[in-house]
C-alpha positions as CSV (number, residue, x, y, z in Angstrom):
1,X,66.0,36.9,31.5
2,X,62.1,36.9,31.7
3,X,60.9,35.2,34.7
4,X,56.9,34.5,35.6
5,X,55.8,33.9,39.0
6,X,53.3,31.8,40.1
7,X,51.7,32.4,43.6
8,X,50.4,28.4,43.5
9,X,50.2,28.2,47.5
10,X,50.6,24.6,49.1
11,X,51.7,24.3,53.0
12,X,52.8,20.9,52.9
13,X,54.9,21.2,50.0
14,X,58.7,21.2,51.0
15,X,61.8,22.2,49.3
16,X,62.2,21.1,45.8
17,X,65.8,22.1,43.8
18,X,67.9,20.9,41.6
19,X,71.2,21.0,43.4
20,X,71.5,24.4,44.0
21,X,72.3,24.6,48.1
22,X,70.0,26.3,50.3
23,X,71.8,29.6,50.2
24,X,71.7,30.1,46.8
25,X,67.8,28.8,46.3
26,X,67.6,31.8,48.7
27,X,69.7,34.4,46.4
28,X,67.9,33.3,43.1
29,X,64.4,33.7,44.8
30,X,65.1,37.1,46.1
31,X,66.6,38.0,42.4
32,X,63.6,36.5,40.7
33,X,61.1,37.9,42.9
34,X,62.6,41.7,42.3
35,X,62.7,40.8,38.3
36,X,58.8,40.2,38.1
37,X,57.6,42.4,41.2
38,X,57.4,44.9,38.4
39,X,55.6,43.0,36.0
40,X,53.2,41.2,38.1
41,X,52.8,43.8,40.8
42,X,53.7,41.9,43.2
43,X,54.7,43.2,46.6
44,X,55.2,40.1,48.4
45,X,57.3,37.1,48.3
46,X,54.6,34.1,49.7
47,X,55.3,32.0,52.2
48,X,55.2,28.7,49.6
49,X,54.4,29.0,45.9
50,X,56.0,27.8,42.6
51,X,58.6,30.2,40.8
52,X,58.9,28.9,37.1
53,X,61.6,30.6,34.8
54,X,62.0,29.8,30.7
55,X,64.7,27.8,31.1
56,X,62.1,25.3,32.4
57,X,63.7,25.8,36.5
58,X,61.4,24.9,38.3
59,X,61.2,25.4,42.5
60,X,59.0,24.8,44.8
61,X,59.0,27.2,47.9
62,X,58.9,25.5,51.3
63,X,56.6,27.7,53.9
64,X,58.4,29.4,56.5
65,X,56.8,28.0,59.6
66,X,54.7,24.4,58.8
67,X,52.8,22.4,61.9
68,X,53.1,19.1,60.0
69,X,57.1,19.7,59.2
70,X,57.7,21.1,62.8
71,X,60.2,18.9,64.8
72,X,61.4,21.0,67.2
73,X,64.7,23.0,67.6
74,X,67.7,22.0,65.1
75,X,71.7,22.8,65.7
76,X,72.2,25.9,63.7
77,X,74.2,24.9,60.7
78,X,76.6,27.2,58.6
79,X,75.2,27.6,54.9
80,X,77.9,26.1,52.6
81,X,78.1,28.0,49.2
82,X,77.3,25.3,46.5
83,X,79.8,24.6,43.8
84,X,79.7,27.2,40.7
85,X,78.2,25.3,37.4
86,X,81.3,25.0,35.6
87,X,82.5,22.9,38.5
88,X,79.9,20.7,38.7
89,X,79.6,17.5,36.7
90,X,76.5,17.0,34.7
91,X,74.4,13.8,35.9
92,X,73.9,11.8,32.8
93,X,70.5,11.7,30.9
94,X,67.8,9.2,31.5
95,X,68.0,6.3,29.6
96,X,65.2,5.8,27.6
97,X,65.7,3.0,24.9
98,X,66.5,0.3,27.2
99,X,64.4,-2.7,25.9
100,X,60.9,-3.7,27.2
101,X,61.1,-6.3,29.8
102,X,58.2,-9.0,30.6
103,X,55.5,-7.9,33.3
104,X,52.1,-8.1,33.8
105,X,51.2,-4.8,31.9
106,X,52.2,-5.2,28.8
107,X,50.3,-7.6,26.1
108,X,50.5,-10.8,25.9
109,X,50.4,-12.6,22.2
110,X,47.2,-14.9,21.6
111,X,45.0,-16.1,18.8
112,X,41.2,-16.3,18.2
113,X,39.3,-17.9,15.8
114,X,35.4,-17.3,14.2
115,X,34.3,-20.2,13.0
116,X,31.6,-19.5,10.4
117,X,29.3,-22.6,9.6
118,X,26.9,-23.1,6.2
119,X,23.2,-23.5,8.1
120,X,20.9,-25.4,6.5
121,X,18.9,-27.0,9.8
122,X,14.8,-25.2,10.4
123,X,15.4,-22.3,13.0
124,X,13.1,-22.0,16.0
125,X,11.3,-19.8,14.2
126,X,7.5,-18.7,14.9
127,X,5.3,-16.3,12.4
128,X,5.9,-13.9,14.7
129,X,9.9,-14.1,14.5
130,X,10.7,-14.6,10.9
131,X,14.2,-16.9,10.1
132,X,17.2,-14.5,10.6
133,X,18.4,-13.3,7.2
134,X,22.6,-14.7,7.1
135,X,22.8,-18.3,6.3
136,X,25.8,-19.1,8.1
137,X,26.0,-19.5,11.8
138,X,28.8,-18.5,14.8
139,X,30.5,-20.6,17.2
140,X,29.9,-18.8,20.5
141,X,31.6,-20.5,23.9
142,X,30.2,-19.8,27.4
143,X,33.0,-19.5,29.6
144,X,32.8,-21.0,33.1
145,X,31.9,-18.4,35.4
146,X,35.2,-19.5,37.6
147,X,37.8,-18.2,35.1
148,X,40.1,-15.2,35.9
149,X,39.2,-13.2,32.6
150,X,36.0,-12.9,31.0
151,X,34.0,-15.4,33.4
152,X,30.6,-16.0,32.1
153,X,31.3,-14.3,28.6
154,X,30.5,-15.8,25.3
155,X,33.5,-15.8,23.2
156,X,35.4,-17.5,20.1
157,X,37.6,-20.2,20.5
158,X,41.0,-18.6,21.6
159,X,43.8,-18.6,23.7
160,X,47.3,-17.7,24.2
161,X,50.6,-18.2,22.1
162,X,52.5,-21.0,23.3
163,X,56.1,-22.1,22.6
164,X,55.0,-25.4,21.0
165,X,52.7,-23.4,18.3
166,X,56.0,-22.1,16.8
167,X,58.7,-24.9,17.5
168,X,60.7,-26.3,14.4
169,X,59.3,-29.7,15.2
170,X,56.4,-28.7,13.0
171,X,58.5,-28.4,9.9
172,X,58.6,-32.4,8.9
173,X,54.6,-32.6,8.9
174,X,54.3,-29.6,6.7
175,X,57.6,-29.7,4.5
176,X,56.3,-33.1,2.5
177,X,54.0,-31.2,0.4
178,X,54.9,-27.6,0.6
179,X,57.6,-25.5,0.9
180,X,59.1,-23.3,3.3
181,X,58.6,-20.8,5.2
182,X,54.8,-20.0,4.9
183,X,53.6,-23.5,3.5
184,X,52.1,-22.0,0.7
185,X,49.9,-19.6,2.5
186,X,50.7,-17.3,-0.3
187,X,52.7,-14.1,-0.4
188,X,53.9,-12.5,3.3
189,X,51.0,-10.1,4.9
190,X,52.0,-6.2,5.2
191,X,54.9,-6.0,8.4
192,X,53.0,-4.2,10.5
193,X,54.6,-1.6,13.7
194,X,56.2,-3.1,16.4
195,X,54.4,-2.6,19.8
196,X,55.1,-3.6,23.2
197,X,54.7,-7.2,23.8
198,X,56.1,-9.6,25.0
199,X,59.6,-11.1,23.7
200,X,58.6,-13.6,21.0
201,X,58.4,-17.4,21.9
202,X,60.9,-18.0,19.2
203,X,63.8,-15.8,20.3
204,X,67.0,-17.8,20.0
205,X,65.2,-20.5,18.2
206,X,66.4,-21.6,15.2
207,X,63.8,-22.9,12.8
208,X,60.6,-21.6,14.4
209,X,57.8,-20.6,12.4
210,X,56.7,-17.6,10.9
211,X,54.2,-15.3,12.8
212,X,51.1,-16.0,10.8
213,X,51.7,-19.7,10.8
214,X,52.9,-19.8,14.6
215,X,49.1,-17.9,15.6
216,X,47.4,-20.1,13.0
217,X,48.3,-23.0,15.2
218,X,47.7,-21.7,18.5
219,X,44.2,-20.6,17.3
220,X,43.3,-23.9,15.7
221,X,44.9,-26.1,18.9
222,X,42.7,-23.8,21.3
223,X,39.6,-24.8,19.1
224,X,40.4,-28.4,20.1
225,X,41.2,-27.8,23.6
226,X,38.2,-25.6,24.1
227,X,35.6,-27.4,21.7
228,X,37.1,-30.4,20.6
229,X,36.6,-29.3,17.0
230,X,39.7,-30.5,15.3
231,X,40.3,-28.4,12.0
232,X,42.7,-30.6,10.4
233,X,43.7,-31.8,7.2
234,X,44.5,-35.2,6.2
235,X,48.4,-34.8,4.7
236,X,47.6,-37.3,1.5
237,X,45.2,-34.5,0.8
238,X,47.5,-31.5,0.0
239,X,48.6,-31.0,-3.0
240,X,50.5,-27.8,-4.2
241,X,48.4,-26.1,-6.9
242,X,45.7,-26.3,-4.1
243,X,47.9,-24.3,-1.2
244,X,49.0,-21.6,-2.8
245,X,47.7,-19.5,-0.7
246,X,44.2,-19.8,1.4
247,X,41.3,-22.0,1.0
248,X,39.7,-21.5,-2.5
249,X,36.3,-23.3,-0.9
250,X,35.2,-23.3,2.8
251,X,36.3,-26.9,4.4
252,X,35.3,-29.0,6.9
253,X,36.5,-30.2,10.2
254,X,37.7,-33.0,10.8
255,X,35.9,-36.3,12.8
256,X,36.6,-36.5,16.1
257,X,39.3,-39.2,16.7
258,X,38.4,-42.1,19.0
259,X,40.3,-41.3,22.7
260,X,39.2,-37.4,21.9
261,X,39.2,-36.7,25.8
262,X,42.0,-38.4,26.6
263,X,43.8,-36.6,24.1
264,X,42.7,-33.4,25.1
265,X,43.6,-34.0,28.3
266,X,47.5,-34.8,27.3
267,X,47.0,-31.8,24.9
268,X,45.5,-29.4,28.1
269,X,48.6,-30.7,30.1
270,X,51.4,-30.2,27.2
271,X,50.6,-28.0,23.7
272,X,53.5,-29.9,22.6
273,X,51.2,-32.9,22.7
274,X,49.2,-31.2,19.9
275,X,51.6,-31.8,17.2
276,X,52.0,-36.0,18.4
277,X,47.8,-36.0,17.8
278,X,48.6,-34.5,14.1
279,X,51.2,-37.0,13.9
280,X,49.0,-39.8,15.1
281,X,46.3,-38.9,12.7
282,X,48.3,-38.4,9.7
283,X,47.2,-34.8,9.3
284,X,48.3,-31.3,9.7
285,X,46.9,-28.1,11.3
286,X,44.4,-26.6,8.0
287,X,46.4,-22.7,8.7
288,X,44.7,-22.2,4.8
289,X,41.2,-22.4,6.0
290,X,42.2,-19.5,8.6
291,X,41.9,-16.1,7.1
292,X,43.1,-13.0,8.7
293,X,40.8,-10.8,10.3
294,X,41.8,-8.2,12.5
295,X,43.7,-7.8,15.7
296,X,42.3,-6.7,18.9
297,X,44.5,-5.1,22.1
298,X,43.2,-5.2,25.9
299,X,42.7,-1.8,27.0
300,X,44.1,-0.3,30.7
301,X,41.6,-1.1,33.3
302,X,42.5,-0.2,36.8
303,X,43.7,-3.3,39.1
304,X,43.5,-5.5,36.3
305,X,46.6,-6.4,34.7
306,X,46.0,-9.3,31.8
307,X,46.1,-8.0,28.6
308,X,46.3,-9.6,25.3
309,X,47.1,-9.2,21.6
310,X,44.7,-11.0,20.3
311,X,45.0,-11.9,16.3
312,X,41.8,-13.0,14.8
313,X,41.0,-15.4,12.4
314,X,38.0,-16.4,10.3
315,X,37.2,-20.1,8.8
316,X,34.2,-20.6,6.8
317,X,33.2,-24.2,7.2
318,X,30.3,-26.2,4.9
319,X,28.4,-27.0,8.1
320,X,29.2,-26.9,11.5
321,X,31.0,-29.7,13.3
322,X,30.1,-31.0,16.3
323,X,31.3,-29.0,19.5
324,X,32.5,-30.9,23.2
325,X,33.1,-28.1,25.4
326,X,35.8,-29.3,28.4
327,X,33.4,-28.4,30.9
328,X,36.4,-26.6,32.8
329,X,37.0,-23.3,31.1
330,X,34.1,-23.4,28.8
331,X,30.7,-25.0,30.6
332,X,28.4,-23.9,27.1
333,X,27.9,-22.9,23.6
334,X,25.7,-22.1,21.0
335,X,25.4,-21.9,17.5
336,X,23.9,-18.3,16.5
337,X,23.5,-16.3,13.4
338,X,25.3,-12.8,13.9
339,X,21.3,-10.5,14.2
340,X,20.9,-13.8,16.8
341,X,24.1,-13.4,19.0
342,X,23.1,-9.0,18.4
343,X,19.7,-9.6,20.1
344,X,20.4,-12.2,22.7
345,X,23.0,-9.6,23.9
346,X,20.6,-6.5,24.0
347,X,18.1,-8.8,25.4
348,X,20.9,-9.2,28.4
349,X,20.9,-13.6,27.7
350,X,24.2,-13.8,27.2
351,X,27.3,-10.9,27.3
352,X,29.6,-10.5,25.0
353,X,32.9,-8.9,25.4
354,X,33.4,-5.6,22.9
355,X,35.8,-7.5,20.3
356,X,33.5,-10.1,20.4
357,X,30.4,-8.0,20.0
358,X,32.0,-5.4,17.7
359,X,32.8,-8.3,15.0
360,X,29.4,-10.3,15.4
361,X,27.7,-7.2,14.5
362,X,30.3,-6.8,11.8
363,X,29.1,-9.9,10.3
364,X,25.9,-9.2,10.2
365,X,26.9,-7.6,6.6
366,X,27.1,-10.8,5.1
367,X,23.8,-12.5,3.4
368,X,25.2,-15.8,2.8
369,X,28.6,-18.1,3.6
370,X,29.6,-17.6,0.3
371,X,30.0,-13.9,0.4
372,X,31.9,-13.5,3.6
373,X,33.8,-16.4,2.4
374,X,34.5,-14.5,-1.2
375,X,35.2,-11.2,1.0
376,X,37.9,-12.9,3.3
377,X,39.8,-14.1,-0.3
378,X,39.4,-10.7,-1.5
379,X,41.3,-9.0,1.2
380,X,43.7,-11.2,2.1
381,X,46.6,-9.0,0.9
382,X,45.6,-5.9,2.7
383,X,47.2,-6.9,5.8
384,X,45.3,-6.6,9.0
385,X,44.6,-3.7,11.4
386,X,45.2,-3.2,14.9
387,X,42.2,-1.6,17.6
388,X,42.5,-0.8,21.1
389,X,39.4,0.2,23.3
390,X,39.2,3.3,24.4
391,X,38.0,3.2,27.9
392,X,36.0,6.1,29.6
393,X,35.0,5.9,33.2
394,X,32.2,7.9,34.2
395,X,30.7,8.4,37.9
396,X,27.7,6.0,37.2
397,X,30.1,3.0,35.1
398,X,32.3,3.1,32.2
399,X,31.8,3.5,28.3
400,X,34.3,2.0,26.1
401,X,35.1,3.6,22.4
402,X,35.1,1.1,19.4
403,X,36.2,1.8,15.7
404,X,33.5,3.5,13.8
């Protein structure tokens, strides 16, 4: 047997074995020690090191006199040979495909939407800062500076998955014009890998909604909780050759209902108060105006547990509609072209979180509402992707890396 030694010294490393008894860690040393004196010319067992043999053995040498281990005189003991191997029962292996239970590491599932307006009002514009070149505009919230994640940041409306986004109590407002289980969203996007999140809302639920619905939902209710911007659609006004599959023409949102805050308010409290507004108004969620996007993951960061995965939607929208923030989690907003959003960021006015910043300046590749509109119909059978930050800490800050 070939055997390497390692003289790794560390005094206040004890004894480390795996069940071999203290008499025969001696034996083994002494044999190990006169197998590589030869080929390491060594002369000298040390006083603490690490012996490390093929068969991946490993043991840690405790030194022979310590201060910091020292507690006085012990009753001499007798050395008891340990049991030969073929005795000994073998402890079982680790169990490693036990399933993922819920904790404050792993992701959460949530939904974001980037609502893309037609612009047609004059800019601000001086002859010294020509009109910025897209003719669409973003919906960018300020969050209040008093929320746990993100405070301050200008974001898309968003938020997390909730039970009520996937109940089967959403099947009679959807099921009298279109059929089950996608509504007519078209065909099923690309199943994509599992990753660790955590256990679906609609475990043991029998009727629940299909994923892409489901986070359709929960992206377009946060746009009313956050915004009041109600992206509805009236149910007289669905009719089957139009819903196979998403909007042919970007929409509009819908008109604020009389009692909006009051209905927010019941909504804020409840989700499941969402789908008794789209009841009261006769109308159902508009998941056809939502395109898929992309999916975003938290990264780690150290003493920071929340993380998210975040799917991200775009709607293309004639014009913009009016925004109420709730004045609780967000305090702001703006409408801003994507070159806008780029420099206000640089220029340190507002921040923007990397997804955030990473698809504005995405956008920026579009001229006109028309052709980011045309591109979203173009791809909307190549699935979406999933990107996770890489984060780098340095000693002045930290950098984080972002798809290229």
């Amino acid at each position: 047997m070939q055997l390497s030694f390692q003289a790794a010294v560390n005094n206040n490393r004890s004894l480390a074995t795996d069940r071999p008894g203290p008499a025969r860690v001696t034996r083994f040393c002494l044999r190990a020690f006169e197998a590589v004196r030869s080929h390491a010319g060594v002369t000298s067992l040390p006083e603490a090191g690490t012996l490390r043999v093929e068969a991946e053995l490993v043991l840690v040498l405790k030194p022979r006199r310590s201060p910091a281990l020292v507690r006085g005189p012990e009753p001499a003991q007798e050395l008891q040979p340990a049991p030969e191997p073929e005795l000994q029962t073998p402890s079982p292996p680790p169990v490693m495909s036990s399933p993922l239970r819920p904790s404050p590491s792993v992701w959460r599932r949530a939904a974001t939407v980037v609502l893309a307006a037609g612009w047609t009002r004059p800019g601000a514009a001086t002859s010294r800062s020509p009109p910025p070149s897209e003719g669409f505009r973003l919906l960018l919230l300020q969050r209040s500076q008093n929320q746990g994640f993100m405070p301050g940041a200008h974001v898309f409306p968003g938020g997390v998955l909730d039970a009520a986004d996937r109940s089967a109590d959403w099947l009679h407002l959807f099921s009298a014009h279109l059929g089950q289980p996608r509504f007519g969203l078209g065909p099923a996007p690309p199943a994509r890998a599992s990753f660790p999140v955590l256990p679906d809302a609609a475990d043991g639920q029998a009727g629940a909604l299909p994923d892409d619905v489901a986070m359709r939902i929960c992206a377009i209710r946060e746009a009313f909780e956050e915004a009041g911007v109600l992206l509805l659609r009236p149910r007289g006004s669905l009719s089957v050759p139009e819903s196979q599959g998403p909007a042919r023409e970007p929409g509009c949102a819908l008109t604020p209902p009389q009692g909006l805050e009051a209905w927010r308010a019941r909504v804020r409290r409840d989700p499941r108060h969402f789908l008794r507004l789209c009841e009261h108004l006769d109308c159902t969620p508009d998941i056809w105006a939502l395109h898929d996007w992309n999916v975003w993951l938290t990264p780690f960061k150290r003493g920071f547990s929340r993380r998210f995965d975040t799917a991200f939607f775009l709607c293309c929208l004639r014009e913009p509609p009016s925004v109420y923030p709730d004045l609780a989690e967000v305090v702001g907003c703006q409408w801003s072209s994507p070159s806008e959003a780029t420099k206000s960021f640089i220029s340190k006015e507002i921040w923007l979180p990397p997804p955030q910043f990473y698809e504005v300046r995405r956008l920026e590749n579009f001229a006109s509402l028309s052709d980011l509109h045309k591109f979203c119909l173009d791809r909307a059978l190549e699935g979406t992707e999933r990107w996770l930050p890489i984060t780098l800490l340095t000693a002045d800050g930290m950098v984080q890396l972002l798809p290229a």
